[in-house]
C-alpha positions in Angstrom: 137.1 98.4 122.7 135.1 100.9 120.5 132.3 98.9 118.3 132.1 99.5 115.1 129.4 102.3 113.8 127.2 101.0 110.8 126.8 103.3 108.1 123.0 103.9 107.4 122.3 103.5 103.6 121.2 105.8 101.5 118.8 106.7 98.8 122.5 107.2 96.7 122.8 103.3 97.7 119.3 102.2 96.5 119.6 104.0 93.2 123.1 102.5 92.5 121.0 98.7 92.6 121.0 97.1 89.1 117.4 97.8 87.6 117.0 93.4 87.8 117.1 94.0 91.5 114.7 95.0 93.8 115.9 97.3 96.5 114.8 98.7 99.7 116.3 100.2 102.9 114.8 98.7 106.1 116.3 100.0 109.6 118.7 101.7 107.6 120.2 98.6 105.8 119.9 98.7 102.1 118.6 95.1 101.4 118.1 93.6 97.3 116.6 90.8 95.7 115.7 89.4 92.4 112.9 91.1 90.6 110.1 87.5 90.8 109.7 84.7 89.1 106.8 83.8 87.0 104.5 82.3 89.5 104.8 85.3 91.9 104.5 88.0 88.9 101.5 85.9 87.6 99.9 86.2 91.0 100.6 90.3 91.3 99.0 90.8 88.1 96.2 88.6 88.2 95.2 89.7 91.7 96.1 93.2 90.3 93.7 93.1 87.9 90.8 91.7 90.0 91.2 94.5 92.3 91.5 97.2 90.0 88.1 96.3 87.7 86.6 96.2 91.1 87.6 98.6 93.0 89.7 101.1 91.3 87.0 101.1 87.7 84.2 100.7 89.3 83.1 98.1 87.4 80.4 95.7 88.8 82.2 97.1 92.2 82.5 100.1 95.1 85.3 101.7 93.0 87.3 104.5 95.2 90.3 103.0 95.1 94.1 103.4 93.7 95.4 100.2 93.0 99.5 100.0 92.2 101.5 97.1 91.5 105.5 97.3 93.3 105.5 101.5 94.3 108.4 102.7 96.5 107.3 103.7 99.5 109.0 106.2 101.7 107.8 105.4 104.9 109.0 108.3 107.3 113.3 106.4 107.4 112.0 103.1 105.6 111.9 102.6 102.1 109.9 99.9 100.7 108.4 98.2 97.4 105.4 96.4 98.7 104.2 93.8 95.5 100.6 95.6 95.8 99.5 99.0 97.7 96.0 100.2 97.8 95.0 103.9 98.6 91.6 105.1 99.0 91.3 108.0 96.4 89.9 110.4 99.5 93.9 109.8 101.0 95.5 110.2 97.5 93.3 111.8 95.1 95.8 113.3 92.9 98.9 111.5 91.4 102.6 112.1 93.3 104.8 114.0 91.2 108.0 111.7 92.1 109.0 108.1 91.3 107.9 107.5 95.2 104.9 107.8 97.4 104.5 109.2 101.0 101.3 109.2 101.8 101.1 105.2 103.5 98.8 103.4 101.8 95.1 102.1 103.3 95.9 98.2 102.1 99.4 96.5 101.2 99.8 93.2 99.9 103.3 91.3 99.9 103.5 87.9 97.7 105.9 85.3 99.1 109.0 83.7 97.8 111.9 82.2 99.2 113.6 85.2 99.2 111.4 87.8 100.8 109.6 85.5 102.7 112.0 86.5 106.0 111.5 90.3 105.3 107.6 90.3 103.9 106.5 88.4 107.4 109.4 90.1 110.0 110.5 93.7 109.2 108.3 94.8 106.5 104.9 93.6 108.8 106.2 95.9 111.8 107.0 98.6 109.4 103.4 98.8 107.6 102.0 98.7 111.4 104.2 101.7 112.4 103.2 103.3 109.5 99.4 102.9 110.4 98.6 100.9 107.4 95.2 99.2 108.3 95.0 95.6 106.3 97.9 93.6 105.0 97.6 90.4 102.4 99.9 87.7 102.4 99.6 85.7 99.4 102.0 82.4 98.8 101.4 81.5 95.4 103.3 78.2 95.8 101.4 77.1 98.9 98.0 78.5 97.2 97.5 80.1 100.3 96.3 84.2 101.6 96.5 85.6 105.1 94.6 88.7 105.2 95.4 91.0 108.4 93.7 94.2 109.9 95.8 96.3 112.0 93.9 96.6 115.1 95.5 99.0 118.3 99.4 99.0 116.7 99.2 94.8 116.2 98.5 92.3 112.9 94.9 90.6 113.7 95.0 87.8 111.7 91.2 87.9 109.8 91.3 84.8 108.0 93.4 81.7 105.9 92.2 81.3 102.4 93.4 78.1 100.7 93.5 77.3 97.1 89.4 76.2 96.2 88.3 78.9 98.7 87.0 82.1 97.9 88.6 85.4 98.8 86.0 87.8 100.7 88.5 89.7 103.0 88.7 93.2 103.8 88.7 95.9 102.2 88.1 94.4 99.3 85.0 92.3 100.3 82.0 93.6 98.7 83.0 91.4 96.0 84.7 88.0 96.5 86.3 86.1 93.8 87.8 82.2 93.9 91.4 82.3 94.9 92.2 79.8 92.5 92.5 82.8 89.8 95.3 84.3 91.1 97.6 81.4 89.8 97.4 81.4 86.1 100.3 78.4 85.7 97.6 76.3 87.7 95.1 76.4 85.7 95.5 73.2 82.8 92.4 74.0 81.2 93.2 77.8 80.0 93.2 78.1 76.7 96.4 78.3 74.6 97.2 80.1 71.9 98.0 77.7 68.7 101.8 77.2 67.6 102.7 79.4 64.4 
């Protein structure tokens, strides 16, 4: 009996994917999910931010560094959105001229949810290793908890755990640490709130 041929999806596929949808193609299978909830958006641009006065400005930090929050990545057949990609600005000193990058970027940070989680710690890891990307952050903003990974001879090394209270110090952002704590703004009861009009 012949078995069945699946069709590879297509770029065609991905941009027919409702814009409140995330989409990718990994191993040639066009997977979607929601676009995040608050807690996980809250994280992205918090730790967004901290990287980006840091190490993008320059500003009481290295600088050198292109921070993006969710670009599409065209990794040789895979295309993914990664929550957070980091180049150095020696591998991508000018800006792409499409709505996607090629050149893989240095650092890649995935923020967990129950619907990623499978992807962000299966496919998506072995992809940014084929793709020679050198550190990897896992961030669950419902645990309070970051994995930081450096890719050392094709395989994740896993550097270090960081728990809610701790301070993040991991590469290659560590030349200037900050309290994990800040990532998760709906945690925080004693931010100030704007007064009711």
């Amino acid at each position: 009996m012949a078995e069945a041929v699946l069709r590879q999806a297509t770029y065609a596929d991905l941009e027919a994917v409702p814009e409140h949808r995330v989409a990718e193609i990994i191993d040639g299978v066009l997977e979607t999910h929601p676009r995040p909830r608050p807690r996980h958006a809250g994280a992205a641009v918090r730790l967004g931010g901290e990287l980006d006065l840091t190490f993008s400005r320059g500003r009481g930090g290295p600088g050198g560094w292109i921070i993006l929050i969710e670009p599409e990545l065209h990794l040789g057949s895979q295309i993914v959105v990664p929550d957070l990609a980091g180049w150095r600005r020696t591998r991508m000193p000018t800006e792409p001229e499409g709505a996607y990058i090629e050149t893989s970027p240095d650092w890649v940070c995935e923020i967990l949810s129950p619907s990623t989680t499978s992807l962000d710690r299966g496919p998506k890891r072995r992809i940014y290793a084929e793709a020679g990307i050198g550190h990897l952050w896992l961030l669950d903003p419902a645990a309070g908890v970051l994995e930081g990974f450096a890719l050392t001879d094709g395989r994740w090394v896993l550097l270090a755990t960081i728990q809610r209270g701790e301070t993040v110090a991991l590469p290659p952002f560590d030349a200037v640490p900050f309290p994990l704590g800040d990532l998760f703004p709906f945690d925080d009861p004693a931010a100030p709130a704007l007064p009711e009009t």
